[in-house]
N, C-alpha and C positions, 0 to 999 in steps of 0.2 A: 390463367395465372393471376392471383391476387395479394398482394403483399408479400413478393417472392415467394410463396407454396401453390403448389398446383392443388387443382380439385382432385380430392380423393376420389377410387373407382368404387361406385357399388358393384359387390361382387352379382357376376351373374344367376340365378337358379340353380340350386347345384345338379338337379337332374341334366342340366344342359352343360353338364364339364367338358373341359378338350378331352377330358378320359374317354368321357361317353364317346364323343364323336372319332376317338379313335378306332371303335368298335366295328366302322364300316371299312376297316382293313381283313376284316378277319374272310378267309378263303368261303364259308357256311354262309354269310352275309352276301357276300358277292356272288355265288353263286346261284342265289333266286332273288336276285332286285331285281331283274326285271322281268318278273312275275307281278310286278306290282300294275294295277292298270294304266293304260297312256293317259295323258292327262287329255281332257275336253278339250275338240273344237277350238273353243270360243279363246280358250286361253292362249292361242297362237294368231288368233284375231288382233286379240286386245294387245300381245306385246310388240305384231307388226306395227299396230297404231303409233303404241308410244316409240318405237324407236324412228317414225317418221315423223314424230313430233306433233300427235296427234293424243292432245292429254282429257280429248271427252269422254262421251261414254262409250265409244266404240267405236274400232279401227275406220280411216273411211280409205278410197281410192288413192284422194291423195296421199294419206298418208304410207299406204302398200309401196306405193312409186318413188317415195321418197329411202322406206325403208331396205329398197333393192341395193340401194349402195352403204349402210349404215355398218359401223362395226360392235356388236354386242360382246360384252364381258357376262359371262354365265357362273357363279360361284359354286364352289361344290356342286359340280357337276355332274358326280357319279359315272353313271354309266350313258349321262347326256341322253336324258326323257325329254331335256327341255332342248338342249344344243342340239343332238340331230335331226329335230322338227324344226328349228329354227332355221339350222343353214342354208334351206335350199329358200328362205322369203328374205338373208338380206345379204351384204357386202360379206361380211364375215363375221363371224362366232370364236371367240377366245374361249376356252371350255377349258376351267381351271378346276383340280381336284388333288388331295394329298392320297387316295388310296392309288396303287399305281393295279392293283388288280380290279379296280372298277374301273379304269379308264381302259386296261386289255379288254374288257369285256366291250364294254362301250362300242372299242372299235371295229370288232368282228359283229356289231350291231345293223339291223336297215340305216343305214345312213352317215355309219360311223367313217366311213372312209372318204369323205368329202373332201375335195381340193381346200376349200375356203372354210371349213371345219378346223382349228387348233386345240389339240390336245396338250394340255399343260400338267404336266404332274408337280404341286408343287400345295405348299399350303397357302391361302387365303391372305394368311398376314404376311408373310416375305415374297412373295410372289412380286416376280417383276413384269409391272402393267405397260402394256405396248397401245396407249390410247393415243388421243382422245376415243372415249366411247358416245357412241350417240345414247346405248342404254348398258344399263346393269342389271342381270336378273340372280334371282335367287333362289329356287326350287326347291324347298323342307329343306335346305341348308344352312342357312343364317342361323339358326340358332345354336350349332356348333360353333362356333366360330368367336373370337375375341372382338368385339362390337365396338370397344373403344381404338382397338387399334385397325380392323379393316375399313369400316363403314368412312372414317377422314380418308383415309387412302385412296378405296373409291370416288368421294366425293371429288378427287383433286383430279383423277380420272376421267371423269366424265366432262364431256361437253356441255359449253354453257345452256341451262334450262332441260339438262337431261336428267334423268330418273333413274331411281332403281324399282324394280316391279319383284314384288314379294309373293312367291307361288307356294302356295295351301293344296292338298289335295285329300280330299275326302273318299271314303268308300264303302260301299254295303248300308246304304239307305234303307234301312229296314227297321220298323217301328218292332221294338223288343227284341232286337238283335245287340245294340251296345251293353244293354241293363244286361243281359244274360252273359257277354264277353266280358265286363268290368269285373267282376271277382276272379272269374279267371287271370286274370293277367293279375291281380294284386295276388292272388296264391302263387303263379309258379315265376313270376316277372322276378329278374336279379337286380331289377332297380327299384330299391325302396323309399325314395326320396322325392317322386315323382309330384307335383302337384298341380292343377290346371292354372293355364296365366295366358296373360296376352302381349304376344310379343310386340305386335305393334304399339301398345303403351307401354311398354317398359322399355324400347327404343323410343319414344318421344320425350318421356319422363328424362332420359338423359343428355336430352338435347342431340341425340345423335340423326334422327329423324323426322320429318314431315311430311304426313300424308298429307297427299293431295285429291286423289281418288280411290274407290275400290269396285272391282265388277264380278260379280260370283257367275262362274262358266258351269254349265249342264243344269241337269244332269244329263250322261250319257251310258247307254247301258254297258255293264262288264257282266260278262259271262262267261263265271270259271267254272272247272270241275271240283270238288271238295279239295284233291289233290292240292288242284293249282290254288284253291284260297289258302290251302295250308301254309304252302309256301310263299307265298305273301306274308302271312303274317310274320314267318320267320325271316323275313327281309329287313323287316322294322327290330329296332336296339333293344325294345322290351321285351322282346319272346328270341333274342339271338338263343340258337341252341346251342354253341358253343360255353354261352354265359349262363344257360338254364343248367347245361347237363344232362346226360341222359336219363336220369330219374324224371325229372321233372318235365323235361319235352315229350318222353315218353306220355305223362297225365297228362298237360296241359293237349298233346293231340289228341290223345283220347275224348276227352272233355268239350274241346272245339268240336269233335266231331260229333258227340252225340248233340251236342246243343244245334247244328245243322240239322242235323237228321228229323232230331224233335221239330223246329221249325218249319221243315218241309211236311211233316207228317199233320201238320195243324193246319197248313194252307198260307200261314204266316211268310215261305217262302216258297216263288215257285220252282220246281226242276222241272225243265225241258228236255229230252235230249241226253239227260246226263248234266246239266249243267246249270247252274245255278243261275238266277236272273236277278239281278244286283245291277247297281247302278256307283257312278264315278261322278263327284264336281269337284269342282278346284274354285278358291276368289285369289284373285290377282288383284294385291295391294298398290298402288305404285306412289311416290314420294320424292323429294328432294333429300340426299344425303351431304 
């Protein structure tokens, strides 16, 4: 506050509305998330590290033996990619999420039914925090979510010199695979407002965060069937076929599919088996909020 007015909020991207981010209530959404692949290795490495308060490049012993008793807050949590790998390396996991139909899902998941696992149905910004936390993560979530009012909240959350860790996940590593998916999605996508940015600086820019490190995990192989890449993609808010319709889901799988097929038929991808040989990384941000 400066001369009794507060600082105005730059509004967010509009591609990143709470509208958008309500879209992962819808039953078609929920019901292939986790078709999406598991995130890397390394990226359960890196967040044992930090939440045993280990801010190098990578997790060490001590910091594991530290992290056994630590309590993690998990934001948007979905169907807990991140929470039910995490539970079984520390004290406990808060696993917050406003869809109450990802969080059912979540549960009847490997690992969703853990003692020391907390299921939270609730949103991000009202949500009542049961800290101190040693860390806070964030999994393709944060950028739903109102950054001016979660990320202070979190911060007062957290344990002194603890962190929040920012999880990215990438997939389908394959040189002429994005160039041939990018018009697809600007033809049948119901989000036309989309445009590339980076959230880590547009969370610095407003003084809501500071990176402190970043460690990129994998790659690690994923190997769907065309099926299972199908449904993957429709897990993600731009190709929701609720919000495409059946017109349009109808092409856009059409279209996906023969751009696979073509792919495969050039050598460009390999099939195995039936199954496509694609790869998964994730980079874990981590920062002071």
């Amino acid at each position: 506050m400066m001369g009794g007015m507060e600082r105005p909020v730059r509004p967010k991207p509009s591609h990143h509305s709470a509208a958008y981010g309500a879209w992962f209530q819808d039953p078609l959404i929920v019901e292939v998330y986790d078709r999406r692949p598991p995130y890397p290795e390394g990226v359960f490495r890196r967040l044992v590290g930090l939440a045993g308060g280990d801010d190098g490049a990578s997790g060490t012993e001590a910091g594991a033996t530290a992290a056994a008793t630590a309590t993690v807050l998990d934001l948007g949590c979905g169907t807990g990619d991140l929470a039910r790998r995490l539970a079984p390396l520390v004290g406990r996991v808060d696993a917050v999420d406003m869809s109450a139909g990802m969080m059912e899902k979540g549960k009847g998941l490997p690992g969703g039914d853990r003692a020391n696992l907390r299921w939270i149905l609730s949103a991000a910004e009202t949500v009542s925090l049961e800290g101190p936390y040693r860390l806070a993560t964030a999994g393709e979530s944060l950028h739903w979510m109102e950054w001016e009012v979660v990320l202070p909240r979190v911060g007062t959350a957290l344990e002194p010199g603890a962190v929040l860790a920012i999880v990215s996940r990438s997939w389908g590593n394959v040189p002429g695979l994005r160039e041939r998916m990018t018009p697809l999605y600007e033809r049948y996508s119901p989000v036309k407002d989309y445009r590339p940015y980076d959230m880590i600086a547009e969370l610095e820019s407003r003084g809501l965060f500071t990176k402190v490190g970043s460690e990129r995990c994998g790659p690690e192989a994923w190997t769907p069937t065309v099926d299972e890449f199908m449904e993957c993609a429709y897990s993600q808010r731009g190709t929701s076929r609720t919000h495409m319709g059946p017109e349009a889901t109808a092409g856009f799988d059409a279209d996906v599919r023969k751009v696979l097929a073509e792919m495969v038929g050039e050598g460009a991808i390999e099939m195995r088996d039936g199954r496509l040989q694609l790869e998964v990384w994730s980079t874990v941000t981590w920062g002071r909020v």
